[in-house]
C-alpha positions in Angstrom: 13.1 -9.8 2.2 9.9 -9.2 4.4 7.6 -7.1 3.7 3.9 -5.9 5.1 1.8 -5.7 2.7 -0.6 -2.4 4.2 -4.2 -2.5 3.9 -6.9 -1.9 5.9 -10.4 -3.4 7.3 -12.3 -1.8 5.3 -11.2 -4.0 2.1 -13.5 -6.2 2.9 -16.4 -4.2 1.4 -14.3 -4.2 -1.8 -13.6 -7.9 -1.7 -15.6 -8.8 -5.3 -14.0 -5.9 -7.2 -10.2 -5.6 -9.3 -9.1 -3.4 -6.4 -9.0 -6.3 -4.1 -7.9 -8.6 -6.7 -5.0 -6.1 -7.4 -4.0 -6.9 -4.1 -3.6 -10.3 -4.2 -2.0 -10.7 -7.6 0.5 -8.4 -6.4 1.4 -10.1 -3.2 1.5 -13.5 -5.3 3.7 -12.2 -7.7 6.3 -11.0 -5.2 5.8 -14.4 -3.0 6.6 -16.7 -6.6 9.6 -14.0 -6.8 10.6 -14.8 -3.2 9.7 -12.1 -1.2 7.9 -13.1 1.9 4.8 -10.5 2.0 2.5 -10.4 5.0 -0.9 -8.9 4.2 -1.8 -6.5 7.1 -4.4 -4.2 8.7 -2.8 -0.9 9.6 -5.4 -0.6 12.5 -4.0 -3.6 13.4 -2.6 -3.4 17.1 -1.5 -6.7 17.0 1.3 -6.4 14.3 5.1 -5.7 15.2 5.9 -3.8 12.5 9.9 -3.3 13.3 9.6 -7.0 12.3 9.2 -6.1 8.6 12.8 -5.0 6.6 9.8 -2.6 4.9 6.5 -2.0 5.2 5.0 -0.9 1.9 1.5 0.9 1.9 -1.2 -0.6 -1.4 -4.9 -0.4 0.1 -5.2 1.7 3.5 -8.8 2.8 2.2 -9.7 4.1 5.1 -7.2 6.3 6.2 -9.3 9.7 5.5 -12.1 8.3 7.5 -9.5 8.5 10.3 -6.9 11.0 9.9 -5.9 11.5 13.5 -5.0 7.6 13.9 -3.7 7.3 10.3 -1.0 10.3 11.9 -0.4 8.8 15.3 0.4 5.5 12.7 3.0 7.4 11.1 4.4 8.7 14.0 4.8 5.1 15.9 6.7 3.9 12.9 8.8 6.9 12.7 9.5 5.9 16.4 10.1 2.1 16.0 12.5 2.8 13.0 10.5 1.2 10.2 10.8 2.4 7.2 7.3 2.4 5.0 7.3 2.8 1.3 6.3 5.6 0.4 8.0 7.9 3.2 6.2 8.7 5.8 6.7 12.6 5.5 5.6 12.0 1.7 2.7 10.3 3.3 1.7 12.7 5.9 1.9 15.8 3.1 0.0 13.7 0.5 -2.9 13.2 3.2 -4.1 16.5 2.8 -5.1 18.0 -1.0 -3.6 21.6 0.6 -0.3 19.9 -0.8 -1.8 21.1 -4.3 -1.7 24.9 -3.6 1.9 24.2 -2.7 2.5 22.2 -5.3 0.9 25.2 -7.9 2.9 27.8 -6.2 5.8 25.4 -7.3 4.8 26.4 -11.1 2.8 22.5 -11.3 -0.4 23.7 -13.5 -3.7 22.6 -11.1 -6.9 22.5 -12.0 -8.5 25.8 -10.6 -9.5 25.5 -7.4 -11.0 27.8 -4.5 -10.3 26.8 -1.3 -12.8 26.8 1.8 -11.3 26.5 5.1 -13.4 24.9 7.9 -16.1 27.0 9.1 -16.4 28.8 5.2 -19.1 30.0 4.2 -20.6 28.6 1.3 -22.0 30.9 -1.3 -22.9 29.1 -4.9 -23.2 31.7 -6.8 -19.5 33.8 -5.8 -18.3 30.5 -6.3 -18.9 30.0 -9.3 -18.8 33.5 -10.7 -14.8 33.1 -9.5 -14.6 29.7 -11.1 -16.4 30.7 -14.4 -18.1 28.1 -14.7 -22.0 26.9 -14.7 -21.6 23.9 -12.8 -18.9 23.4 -10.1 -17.4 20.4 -7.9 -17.4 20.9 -4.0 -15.2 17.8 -2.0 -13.2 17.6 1.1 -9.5 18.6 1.0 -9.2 15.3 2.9 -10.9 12.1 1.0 -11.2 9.6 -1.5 -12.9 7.1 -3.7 -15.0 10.8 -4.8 -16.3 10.5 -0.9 -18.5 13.4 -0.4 -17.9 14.8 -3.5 -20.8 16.6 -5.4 -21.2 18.4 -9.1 -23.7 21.2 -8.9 -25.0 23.8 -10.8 -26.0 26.8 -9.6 -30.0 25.6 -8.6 -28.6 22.5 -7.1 -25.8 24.0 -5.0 -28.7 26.5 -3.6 -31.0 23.7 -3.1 -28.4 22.1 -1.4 -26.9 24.6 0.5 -27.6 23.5 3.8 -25.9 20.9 3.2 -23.1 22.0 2.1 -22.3 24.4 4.6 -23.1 21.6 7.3 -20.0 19.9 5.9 -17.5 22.9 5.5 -18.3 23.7 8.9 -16.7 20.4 9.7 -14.1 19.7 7.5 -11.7 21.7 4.7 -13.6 21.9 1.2 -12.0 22.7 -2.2 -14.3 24.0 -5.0 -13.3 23.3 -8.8 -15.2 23.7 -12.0 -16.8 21.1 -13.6 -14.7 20.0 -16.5 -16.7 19.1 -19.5 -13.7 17.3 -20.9 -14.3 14.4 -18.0 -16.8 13.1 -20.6 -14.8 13.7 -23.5 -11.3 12.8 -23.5 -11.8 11.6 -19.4 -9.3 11.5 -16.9 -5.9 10.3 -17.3 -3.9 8.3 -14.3 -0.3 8.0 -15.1 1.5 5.0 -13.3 5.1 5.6 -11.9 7.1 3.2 -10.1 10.4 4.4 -9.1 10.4 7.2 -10.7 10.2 6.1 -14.0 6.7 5.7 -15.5 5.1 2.3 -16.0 2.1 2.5 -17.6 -1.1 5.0 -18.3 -5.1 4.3 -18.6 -8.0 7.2 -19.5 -10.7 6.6 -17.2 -13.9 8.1 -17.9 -17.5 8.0 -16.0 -20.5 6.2 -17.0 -23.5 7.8 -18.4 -25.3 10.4 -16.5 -22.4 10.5 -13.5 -19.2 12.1 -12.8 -16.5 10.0 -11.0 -14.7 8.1 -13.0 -13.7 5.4 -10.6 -14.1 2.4 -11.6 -16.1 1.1 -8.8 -19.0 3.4 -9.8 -19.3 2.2 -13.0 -16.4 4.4 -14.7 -14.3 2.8 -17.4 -10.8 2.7 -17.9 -9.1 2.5 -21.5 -5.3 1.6 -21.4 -4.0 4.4 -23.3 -0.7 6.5 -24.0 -1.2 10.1 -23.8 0.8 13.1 -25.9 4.2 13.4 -24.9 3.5 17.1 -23.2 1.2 15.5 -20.9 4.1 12.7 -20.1 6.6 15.5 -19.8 4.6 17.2 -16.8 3.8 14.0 -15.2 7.4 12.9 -15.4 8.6 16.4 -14.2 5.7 16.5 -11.1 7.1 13.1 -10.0 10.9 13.8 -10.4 10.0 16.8 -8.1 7.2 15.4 -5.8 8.0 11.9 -5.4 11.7 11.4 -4.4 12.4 7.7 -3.3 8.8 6.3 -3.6 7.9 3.1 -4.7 5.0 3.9 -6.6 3.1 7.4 -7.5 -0.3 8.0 -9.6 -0.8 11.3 -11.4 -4.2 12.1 -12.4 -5.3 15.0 -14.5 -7.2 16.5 -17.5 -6.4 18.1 -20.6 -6.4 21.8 -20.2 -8.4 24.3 -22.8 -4.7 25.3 -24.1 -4.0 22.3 -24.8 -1.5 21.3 -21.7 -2.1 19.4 -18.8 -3.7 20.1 -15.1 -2.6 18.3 -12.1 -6.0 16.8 -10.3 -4.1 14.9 -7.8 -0.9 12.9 -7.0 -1.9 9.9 -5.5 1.2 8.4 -2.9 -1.1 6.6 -0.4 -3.6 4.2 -1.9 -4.1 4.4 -5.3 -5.3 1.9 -7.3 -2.5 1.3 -10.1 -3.9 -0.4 -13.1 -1.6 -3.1 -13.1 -3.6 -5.8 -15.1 -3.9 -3.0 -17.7 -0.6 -3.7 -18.5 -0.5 -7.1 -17.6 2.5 -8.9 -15.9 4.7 -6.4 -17.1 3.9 -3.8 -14.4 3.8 -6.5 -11.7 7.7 -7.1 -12.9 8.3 -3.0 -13.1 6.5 -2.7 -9.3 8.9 -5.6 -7.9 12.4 -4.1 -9.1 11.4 -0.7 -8.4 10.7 -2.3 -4.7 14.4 -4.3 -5.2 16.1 -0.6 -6.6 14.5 1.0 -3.6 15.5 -1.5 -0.8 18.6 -2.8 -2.2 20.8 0.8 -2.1 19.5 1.4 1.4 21.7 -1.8 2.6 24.6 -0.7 0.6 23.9 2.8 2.4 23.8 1.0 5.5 
């Protein structure tokens, strides 16, 4: 088997942190398992992709910065009959956080969230009268890596308003409440492969900030939640995720005691593999086997 490996350009800037190094352990663990794996650009104009039996994406970082071409780059290998892991139409709903409303209209239990179309006006205070909160979180409904993401109160959303607006009137917003349990019991990321889950981490943020990645200083705490929050998780992928290779649900604990949905990641997450050691690295390559393997007995 042949597979491309999808990344980006923009890795570069990343090249001293675990996300690249993710990237290369997993491409040497499938190579000493004897997959050939080519590690490639998706900007890249230069690669025949039809030459691939899959292409499977792990680090196109860049993709929000460039949604129109990260779409036409769907399209061409929906044309040239490549197949890319995760589907493509998975892909191309995932891009957008919109898929969210959907997915809470489905009965999947979201963190509250007001959207703001393009052009929105942006009015702190209504905002977060409707949220009931005192401080809220404004980002774009297309992002990541907390890109133009900010946590304001009610003076610093004012002060800041400008802003603001300046970037709604650009691009789709989403507005949250700030959820004091980030710096309690954090964020949990819940690691699927296949379907079936793999592993779990709590990420939470460093002192004084809010994003709990860890390339800004958050820290991650391999960790297995209460089987309530593994029962949504399992239930949002079983629904959401149908033949992926991999899928990433992050959320908090909810006042009541349940579980909120903060996102599904299905393009580029980072999957905490070396929290778990070899062991996901084995789980990620026969969930890729399971995955490619019935496909030729379809065929």
């Amino acid at each position: 088997m042949h597979i491309a490996l999808v990344s980006c350009d923009a890795l570069a800037q990343y090249a001293a942190t675990n996300v690249a190094a993710e990237d290369q352990q997993l491409a040497d663990y499938l190579r000493a398992r004897g997959v050939q794996v080519s590690y490639v650009s998706w900007t890249d104009a230069s690669v025949r992709w039809e030459a691939f039996d899959v292409a499977v994406l792990k680090s196109p970082w860049d993709y929000f910065d460039r949604p129109t071409e990260f779409h036409s780059w769907l399209n061409e290998l929906d044309a040239r009959g490549v197949r890319l892991l995760n589907p493509t139409n998975i892909v191309r709903h995932n891009a957008d956080k919109l898929y969210l409303r959907a997915m809470e209209q489905a009965g999947v239990p979201i963190v509250p969230t007001h959207w703001l179309p393009r052009g929105s006006r942006v009015e702190p205070a209504a905002l977060l009268a409707e949220l009931g909160t005192e401080r809220l979180v404004l980002k774009p409904s297309v992002s990541g890596g907390a890109k133009d993401t900010f946590a304001l109160g009610l003076a610093e959303a004012n002060a800041a308003v400008e802003q603001l607006q300046a970037l709604v009137d650009e691009a789709d917003f989403m507005a949250q409440p700030f959820l004091p349990q980030i710096h309690t019991t954090g964020e949990w990321s819940l690691v699927f492969f296949g379907g079936q889950l793999s592993h779990c981490v709590r990420k939470t943020p460093k002192s004084g900030d809010f994003r709990v990645q860890h390339f800004h200083g958050g820290a991650i705490h391999p960790e297995t939640p209460a089987a309530a929050i593994l029962a949504v998780a399992q239930d949002i992928v079983e629904r959401f995720a149908e033949d992926c290779l991999y899928a990433r649900v992050d959320g908090v604990e909810a006042p009541d005691g349940g579980f909120w949905l903060m996102e599904l990641e299905m393009i580029e997450p980072f999957l905490y593999m070396d929290s778990e050691g070899e062991a996901a690295y084995q789980r990620y390559y026969e969930a890729l086997l399971r995955l490619t393997q019935a496909t030729k007995v379809e065929l």
